[in-house]
C-alpha positions in Angstrom: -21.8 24.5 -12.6 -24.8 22.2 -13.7 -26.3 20.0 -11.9 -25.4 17.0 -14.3 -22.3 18.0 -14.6 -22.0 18.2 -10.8 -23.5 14.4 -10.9 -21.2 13.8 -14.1 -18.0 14.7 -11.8 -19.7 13.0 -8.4 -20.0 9.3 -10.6 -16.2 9.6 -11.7 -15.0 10.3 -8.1 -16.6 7.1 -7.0 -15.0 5.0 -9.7 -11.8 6.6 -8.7 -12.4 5.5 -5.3 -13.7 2.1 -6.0 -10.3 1.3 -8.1 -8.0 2.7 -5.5 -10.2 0.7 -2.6 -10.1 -2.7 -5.1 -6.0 -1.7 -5.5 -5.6 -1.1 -1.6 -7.4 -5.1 -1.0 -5.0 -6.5 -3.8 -1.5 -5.3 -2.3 0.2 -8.1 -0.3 4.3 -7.6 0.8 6.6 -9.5 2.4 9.5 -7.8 4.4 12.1 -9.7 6.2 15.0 -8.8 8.7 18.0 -10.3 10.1 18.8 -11.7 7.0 15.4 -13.5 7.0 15.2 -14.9 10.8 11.7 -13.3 11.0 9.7 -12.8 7.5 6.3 -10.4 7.5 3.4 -10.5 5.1 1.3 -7.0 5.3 -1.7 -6.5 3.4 -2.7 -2.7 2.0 -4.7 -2.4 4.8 -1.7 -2.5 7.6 -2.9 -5.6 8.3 -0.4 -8.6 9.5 -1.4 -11.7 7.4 1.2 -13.7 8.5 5.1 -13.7 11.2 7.6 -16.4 10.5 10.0 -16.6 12.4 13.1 -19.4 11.6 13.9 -21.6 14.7 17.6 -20.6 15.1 16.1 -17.4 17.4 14.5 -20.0 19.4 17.5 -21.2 20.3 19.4 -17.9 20.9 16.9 -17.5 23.7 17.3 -13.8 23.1 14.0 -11.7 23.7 15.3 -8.5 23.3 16.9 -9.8 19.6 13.2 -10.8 18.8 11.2 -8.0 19.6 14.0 -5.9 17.2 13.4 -8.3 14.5 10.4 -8.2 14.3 9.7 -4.4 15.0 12.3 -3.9 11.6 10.2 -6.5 9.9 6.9 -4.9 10.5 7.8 -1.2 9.7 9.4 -2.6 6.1 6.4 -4.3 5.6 4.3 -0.9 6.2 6.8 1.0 4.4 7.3 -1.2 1.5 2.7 -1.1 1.5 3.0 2.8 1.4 5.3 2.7 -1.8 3.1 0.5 -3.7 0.2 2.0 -2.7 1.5 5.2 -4.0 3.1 3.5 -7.2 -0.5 2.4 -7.8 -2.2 5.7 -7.5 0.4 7.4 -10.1 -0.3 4.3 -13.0 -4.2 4.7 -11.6 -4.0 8.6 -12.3 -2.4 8.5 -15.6 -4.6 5.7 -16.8 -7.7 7.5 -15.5 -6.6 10.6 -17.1 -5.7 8.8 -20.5 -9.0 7.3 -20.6 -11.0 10.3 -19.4 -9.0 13.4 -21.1 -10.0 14.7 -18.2 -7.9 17.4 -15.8 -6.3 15.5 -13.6 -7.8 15.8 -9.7 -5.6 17.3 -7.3 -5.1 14.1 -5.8 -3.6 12.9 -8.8 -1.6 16.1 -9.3 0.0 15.3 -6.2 0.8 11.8 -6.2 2.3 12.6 -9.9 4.5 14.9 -8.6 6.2 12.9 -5.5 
């Protein structure tokens, strides 16, 4: 392979990876549980941007309800920024690959095919 090719292919795995790190920065979720007594928002990064939690499970007094809540919230949130996060690198694949009419990377082969 030549080396400007090698530099060709080098350029468009960057841009590929600066897309999918500007795509991981703009995902923001929200997951809730118990009906909504405690609410999570979860940036791409894993990242806990913000717990509310409604004053009724004050007033339960009940830790052990709490700490369930919350741990339920949390792992939607993560799961819920796994699924777009892999939504978003399908739709980033095909559009790169449209644009490009390139051969599609592996990593793209993969995500495609999940």
């Amino acid at each position: 392979m030549e080396v400007g090719a090698l530099q060709q292919m080098l350029t468009r795995l960057r841009q590929v990876q600066e897309d999918l790190q500007r795509q991981v920065n703009q995902v923001a979720v929200e997951a809730s549980a118990g009906g909504g007594m405690v609410t999570v928002k979860m940036n791409g990064q894993k990242q806990v941007l913000e717990v509310k939690i409604e004053p009724q499970v004050f007033a339960d007094k009940d830790q052990e309800m709490l700490q369930d809540l919350v741990r339920a919230a949390v792992n939607e949130a993560a799961r819920k920024v796994d699924e777009e996060l892999a939504n978003q690198m399908k739709e980033s694949c095909r559009n790169h690959s449209r644009r490009r009419r390139i051969k599609k990377s592996p990593a793209c082969l993969n995500s495609l095919s999940n």
